[in-house]
C-alpha positions in Angstrom: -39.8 8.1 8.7 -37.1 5.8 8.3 -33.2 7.3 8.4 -31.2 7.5 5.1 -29.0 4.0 5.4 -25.3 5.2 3.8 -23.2 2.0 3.7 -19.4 2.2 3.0 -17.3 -0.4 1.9 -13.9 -0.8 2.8 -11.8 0.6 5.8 -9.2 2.0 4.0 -7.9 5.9 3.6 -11.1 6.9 1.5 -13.6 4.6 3.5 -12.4 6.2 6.6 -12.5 9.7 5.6 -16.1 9.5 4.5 -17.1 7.7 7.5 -15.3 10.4 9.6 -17.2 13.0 7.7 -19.9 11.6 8.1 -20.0 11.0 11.8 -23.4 12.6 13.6 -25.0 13.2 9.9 -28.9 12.6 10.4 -28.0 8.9 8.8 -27.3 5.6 9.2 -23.6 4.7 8.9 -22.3 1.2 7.9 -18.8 0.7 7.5 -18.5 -3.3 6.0 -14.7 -4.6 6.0 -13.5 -7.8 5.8 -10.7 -7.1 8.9 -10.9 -5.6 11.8 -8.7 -2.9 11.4 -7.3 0.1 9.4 -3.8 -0.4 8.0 -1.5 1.9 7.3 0.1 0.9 4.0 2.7 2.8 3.3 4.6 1.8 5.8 4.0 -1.8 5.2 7.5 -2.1 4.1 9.1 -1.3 7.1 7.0 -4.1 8.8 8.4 -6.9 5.8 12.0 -5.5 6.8 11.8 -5.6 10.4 12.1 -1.8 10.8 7.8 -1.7 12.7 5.5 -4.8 14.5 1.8 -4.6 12.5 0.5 -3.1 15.5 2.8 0.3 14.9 0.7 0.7 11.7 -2.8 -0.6 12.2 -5.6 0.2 14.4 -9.0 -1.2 15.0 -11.7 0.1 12.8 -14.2 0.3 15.6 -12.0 2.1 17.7 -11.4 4.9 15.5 -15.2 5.4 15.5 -16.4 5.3 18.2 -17.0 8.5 18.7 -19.4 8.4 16.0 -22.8 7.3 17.4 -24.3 6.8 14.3 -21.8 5.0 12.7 -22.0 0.8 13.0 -19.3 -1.7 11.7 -19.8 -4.8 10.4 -17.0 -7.3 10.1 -17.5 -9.2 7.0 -16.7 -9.8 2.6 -18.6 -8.4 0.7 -19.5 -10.7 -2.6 -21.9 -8.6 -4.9 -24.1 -5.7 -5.1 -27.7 -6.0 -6.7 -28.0 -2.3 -8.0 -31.7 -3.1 -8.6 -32.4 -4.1 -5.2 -30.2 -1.9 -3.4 -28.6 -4.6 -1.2 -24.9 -5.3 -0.6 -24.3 -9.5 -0.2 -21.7 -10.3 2.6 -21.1 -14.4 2.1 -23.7 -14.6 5.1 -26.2 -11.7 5.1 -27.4 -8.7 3.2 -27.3 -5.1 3.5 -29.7 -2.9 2.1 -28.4 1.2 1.1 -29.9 4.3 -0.3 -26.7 5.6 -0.7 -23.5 3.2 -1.7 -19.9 4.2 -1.1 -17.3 1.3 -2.9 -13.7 2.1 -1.3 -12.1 -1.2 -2.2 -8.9 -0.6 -2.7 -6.5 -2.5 -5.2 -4.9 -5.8 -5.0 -1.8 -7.6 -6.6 -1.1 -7.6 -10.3 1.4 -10.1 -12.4 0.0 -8.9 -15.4 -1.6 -12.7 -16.4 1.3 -14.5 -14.6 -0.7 -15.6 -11.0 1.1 -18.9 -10.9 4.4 -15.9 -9.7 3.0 -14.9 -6.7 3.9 -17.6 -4.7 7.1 -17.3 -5.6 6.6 -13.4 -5.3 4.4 -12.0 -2.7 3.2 -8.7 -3.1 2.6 -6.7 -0.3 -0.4 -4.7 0.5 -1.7 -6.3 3.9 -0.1 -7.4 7.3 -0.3 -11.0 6.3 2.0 -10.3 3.4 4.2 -8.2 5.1 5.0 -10.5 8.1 5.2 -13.3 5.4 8.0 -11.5 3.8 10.0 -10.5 7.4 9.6 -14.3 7.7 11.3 -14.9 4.5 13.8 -12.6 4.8 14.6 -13.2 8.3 14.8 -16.9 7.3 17.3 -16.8 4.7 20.0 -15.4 7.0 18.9 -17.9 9.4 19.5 -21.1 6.5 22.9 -19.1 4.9 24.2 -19.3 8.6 23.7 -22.8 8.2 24.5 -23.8 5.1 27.3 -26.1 4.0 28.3 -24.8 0.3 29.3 -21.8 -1.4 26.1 -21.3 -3.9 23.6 -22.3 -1.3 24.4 -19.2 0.6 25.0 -16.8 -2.6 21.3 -18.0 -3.0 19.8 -17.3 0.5 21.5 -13.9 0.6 20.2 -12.7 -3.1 17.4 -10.5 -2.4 15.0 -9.5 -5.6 12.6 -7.0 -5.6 10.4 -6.4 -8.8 9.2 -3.4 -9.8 11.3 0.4 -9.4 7.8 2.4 -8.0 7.6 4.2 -4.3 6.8 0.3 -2.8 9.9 -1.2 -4.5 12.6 1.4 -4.0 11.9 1.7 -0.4 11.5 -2.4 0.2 15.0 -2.9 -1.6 16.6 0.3 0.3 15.0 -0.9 3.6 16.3 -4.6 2.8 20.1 -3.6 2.1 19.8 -1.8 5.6 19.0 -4.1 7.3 21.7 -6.6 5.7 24.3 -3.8 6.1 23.4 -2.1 9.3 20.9 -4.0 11.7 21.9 -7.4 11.0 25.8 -7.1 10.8 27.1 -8.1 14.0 24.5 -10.9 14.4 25.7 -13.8 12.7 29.1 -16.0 12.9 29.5 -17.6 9.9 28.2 -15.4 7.5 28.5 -11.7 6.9 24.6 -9.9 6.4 26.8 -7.4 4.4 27.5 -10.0 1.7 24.0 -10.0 1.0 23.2 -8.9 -2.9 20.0 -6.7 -3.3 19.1 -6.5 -6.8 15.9 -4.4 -8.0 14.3 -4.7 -11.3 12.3 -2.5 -13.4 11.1 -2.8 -16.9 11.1 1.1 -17.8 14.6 3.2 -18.2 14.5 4.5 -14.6 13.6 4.1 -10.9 10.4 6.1 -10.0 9.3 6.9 -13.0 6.7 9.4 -11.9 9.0 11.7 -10.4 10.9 14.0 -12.2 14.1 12.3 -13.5 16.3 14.5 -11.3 14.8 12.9 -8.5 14.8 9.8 -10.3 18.6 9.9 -10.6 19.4 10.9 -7.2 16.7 7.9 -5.9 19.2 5.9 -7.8 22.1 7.2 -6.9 21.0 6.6 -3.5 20.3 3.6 -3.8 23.8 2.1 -5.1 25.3 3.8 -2.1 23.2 1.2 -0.3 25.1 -1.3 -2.9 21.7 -2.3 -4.4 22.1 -3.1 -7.5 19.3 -1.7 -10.2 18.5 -3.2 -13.3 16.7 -1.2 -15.9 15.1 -1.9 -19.4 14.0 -5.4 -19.5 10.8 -7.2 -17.8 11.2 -10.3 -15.4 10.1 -13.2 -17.9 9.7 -15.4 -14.7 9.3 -15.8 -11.8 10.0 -19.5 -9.6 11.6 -21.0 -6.6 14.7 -21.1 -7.7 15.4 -17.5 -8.7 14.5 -14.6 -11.2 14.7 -14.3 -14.9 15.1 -11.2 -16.2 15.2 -11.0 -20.0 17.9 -14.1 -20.4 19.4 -14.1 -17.5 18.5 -16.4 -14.4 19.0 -15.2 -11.2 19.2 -17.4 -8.2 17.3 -16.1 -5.7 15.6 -17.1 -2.1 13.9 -14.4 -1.7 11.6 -11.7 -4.4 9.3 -9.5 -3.5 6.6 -8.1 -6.4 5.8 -4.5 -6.2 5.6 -4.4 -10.3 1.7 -3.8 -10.6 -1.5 -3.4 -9.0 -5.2 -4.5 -9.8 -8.5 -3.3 -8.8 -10.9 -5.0 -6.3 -13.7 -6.6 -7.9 -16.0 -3.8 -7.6 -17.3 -3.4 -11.1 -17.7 -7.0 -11.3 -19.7 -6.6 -8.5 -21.4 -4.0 -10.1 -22.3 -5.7 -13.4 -20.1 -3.1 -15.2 -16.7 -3.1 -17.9 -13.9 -1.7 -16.2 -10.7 0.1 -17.4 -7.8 -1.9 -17.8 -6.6 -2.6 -14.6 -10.3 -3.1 -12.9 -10.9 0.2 -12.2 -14.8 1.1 -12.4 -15.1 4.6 -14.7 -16.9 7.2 -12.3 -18.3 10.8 -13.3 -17.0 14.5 -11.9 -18.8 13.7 -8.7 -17.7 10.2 -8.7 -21.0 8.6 -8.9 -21.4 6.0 -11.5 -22.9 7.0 -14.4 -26.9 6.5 -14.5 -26.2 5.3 -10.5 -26.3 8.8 -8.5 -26.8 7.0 -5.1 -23.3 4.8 -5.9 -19.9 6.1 -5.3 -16.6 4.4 -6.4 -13.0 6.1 -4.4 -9.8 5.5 -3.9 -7.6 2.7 -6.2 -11.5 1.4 -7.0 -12.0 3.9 -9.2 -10.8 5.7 -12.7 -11.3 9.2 -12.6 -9.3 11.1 -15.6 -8.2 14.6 -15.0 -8.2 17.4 -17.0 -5.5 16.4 -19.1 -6.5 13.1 -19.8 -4.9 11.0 -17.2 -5.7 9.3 -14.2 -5.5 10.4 -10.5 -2.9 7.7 -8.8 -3.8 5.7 -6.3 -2.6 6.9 -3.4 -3.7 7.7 0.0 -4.1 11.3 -0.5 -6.3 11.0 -3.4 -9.0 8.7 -1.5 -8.4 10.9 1.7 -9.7 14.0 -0.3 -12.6 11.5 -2.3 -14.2 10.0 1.0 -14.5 13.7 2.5 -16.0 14.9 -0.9 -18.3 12.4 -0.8 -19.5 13.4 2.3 -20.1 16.2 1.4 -22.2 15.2 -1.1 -23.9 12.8 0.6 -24.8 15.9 3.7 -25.8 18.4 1.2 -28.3 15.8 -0.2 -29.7 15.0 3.2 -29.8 18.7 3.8 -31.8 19.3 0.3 -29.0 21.5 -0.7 -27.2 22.2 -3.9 -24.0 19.9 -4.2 -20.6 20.7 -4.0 -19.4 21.5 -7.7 -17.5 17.8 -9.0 -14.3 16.9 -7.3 -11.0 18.4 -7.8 -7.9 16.4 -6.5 -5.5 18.8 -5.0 -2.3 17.5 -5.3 0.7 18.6 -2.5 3.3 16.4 -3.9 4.6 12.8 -3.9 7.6 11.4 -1.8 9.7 8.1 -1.6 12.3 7.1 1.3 15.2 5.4 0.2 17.2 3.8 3.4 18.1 6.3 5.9 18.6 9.9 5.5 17.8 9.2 2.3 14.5 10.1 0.6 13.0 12.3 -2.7 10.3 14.8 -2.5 8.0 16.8 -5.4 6.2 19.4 -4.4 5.9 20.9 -7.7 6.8 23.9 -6.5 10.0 22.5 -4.6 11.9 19.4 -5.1 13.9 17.7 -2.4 16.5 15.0 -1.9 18.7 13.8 0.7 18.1 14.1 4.1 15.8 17.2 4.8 13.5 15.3 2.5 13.7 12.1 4.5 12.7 13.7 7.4 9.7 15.8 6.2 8.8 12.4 4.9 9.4 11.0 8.0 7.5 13.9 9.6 4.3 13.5 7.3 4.2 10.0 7.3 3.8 9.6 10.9 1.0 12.7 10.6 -0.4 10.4 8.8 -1.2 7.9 11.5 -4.3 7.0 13.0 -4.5 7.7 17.2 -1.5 9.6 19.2 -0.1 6.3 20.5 0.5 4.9 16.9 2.2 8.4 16.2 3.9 8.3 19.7 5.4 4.9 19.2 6.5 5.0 15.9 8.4 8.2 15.8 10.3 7.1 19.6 10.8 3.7 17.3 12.9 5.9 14.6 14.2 7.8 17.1 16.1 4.6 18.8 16.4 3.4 15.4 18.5 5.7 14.0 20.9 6.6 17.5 21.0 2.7 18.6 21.1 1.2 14.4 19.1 -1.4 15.9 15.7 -2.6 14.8 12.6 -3.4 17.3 11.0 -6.0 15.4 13.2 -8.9 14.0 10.6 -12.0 14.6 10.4 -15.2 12.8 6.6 -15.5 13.0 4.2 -17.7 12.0 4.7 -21.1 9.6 6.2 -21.6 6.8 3.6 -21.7 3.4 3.4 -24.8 2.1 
């Protein structure tokens, strides 16, 4: 009799976690990604502002699982799924399942205004992150040599979009490294002249933190001499700057971390979606009438009790991709399944700039620097392999004694 064929798409927190579970389950394993590796997003940002190299915060899929015999990867993008057939189409090849696990993750949103993103990258994958250290990196390089007075105002105006986690810790990271790392580097110009501004549409900066964190996040960050800008929406976005409600500002470099949009899995899937992409899941996170399919992670809408819906973060598909294993084992076994999921929540954080971060626990709130260091501390955790864990805390370490930072490369070309 043939073994039970459990695919799993995408390599993320909530692919990984169910492929870990599932490692020596009497099944066939396929984990499908279109990269090579796992990345560690949250600390994308430190990569964009030259704080990490990719290689701190990524590791290769197949190395992480290779202790798992019957677990295979296959390298590829996935471009449908025929529910009636049971088959997942990669752009060269198909994949039959009995049992499907979608953990797709989520993708850039400018809420109907694409034609911004060239202007402002996002940043949710290596590409985009050593696209913006490029960018950055660049404009002090071009305000060094510039010959007039606005030029340089423009090449050292920094604009990040959107007041979440992603945003208060890019512009925090950014007015670091104008302030700190990059001070004594230059001749002509002075890095600290640099004007970080963020943006953000609602009344205050991390909105889904209590507002006494909220107002201590942005206290912090004016210490860092960002300035915050609350209450309107960015009406454009171009080349030459910003506009936020009426007023233009010249900028050289903006970073969008305003929104976020599912992958196309319930396109995919043949299915309507909630708002943002998200495919709508059951209790056990099936989709409805389509027990053998499994949506995690930013993929999927699942409301709680009160009516809203579990955030996408890493925690949440962490805790997803192990209860679908479970699942998945307890139907292999013939067993009962685990009652429907329950997202356990230990709290949120957000860094801003060193010695500087907030912390909900529910229970406990934290701010300053005890909190920076626990998130510090259960970031790294976080980490896949000892070396990753190894490197980046030594990395800190020197970063914080030496106020140097490991990683300021002008890479690749610039986009046309």
């Amino acid at each position: 009799m043939a073994r039970p064929r459990i695919v799993i798409v995408g390599a993320g927190f909530g692919g990984l976690s169910a492929a870990h579970n599932l490692a020596g389950a009497d099944a066939d394993v396929t984990v499908i990604d279109r990269r090579n590796y796992h990345l560690f997003q949250p600390l994308l940002y430190q990569v964009a502002t030259a704080g990490l190299s990719p290689a701190q915060i990524a590791s290769p899929i197949r190395a992480i699982l290779r202790r798992a015999p019957n677990v295979r990867v296959v390298l590829g993008k996935v471009s449908g799924v025929d529910r009636q057939r049971r088959i997942v189409r990669l752009e060269d090849r198909e994949i039959a399942y009995d049992q499907l696990v979608l953990a797709t993750g989520s993708r850039h949103s400018y809420f109907g205004h694409d034609e911004w993103e060239k202007a402002a990258p996002g940043l949710k994958k290596i590409d985009d992150a050593t696209s913006i250290r490029r960018r950055i990196l660049t404009a002090f390089e071009h305000a060094e040599a510039a010959d007039d007075a606005d030029s340089r105002r423009r090449l050292l105006t920094f604009v990040v979009i959107g007041a979440g986690p992603t945003g208060v810790e890019m512009a925090g990271a950014i007015a670091e490294l104008a302030h700190v790392a990059l001070r004594h580097d230059f001749r002509t110009i002075d890095p600290r002249d640099a004007r970080v501004i963020l943006v953000e549409a609602g009344p205050r900066v991390l909105a889904a933190f209590p507002p006494v964190l909220s107002a201590s996040a942005r206290a912090a960050l004016e210490r860092l001499k960002v300035e915050v800008r609350l209450g309107t929406p960015v009406s454009n976005c171009d080349e030459s700057g910003v506009t936020v409600g009426a007023d233009h500002i010249p900028a050289a470099t903006i970073v969008w971390a305003a929104g976020v949009a599912a992958s196309p899995a319930a396109r995919w899937l043949g299915i309507e979606s909630d708002r943002v992409g998200r495919v709508p899941v059951g209790p056990d996170l099936t989709l409805p009438g389509h027990p053998e399919i499994f949506v995690i992670g930013d993929t999927a809408s699942v409301a709680r009790g009160d009516g809203t819906q579990l955030p996408g973060l890493a925690p949440v598909a962490k805790q997803q991709g192990a209860y679908v294993a479970r699942v998945v084992r307890a139907r292999l076994a013939g067993r009962q399944p685990p009652p429907p999921f329950r997202y356990r929540d230990y709290g949120t954080m957000a860094t801003i700039g060193r010695r500087s971060a907030v912390a909900d626990f529910g229970w406990l709130r934290l701010d300053g620097t005890l909190a920076w260091l626990m998130w510090g501390l259960i970031h790294v955790s976080f980490l896949i392999g000892f070396r990753n864990r190894a490197i980046v805390m030594l990395d800190w370490i020197w970063s914080y004694v030496t106020f140097q930072s490991g990683a300021r490369l002008i890479t690749g070309s610039e986009p046309d």
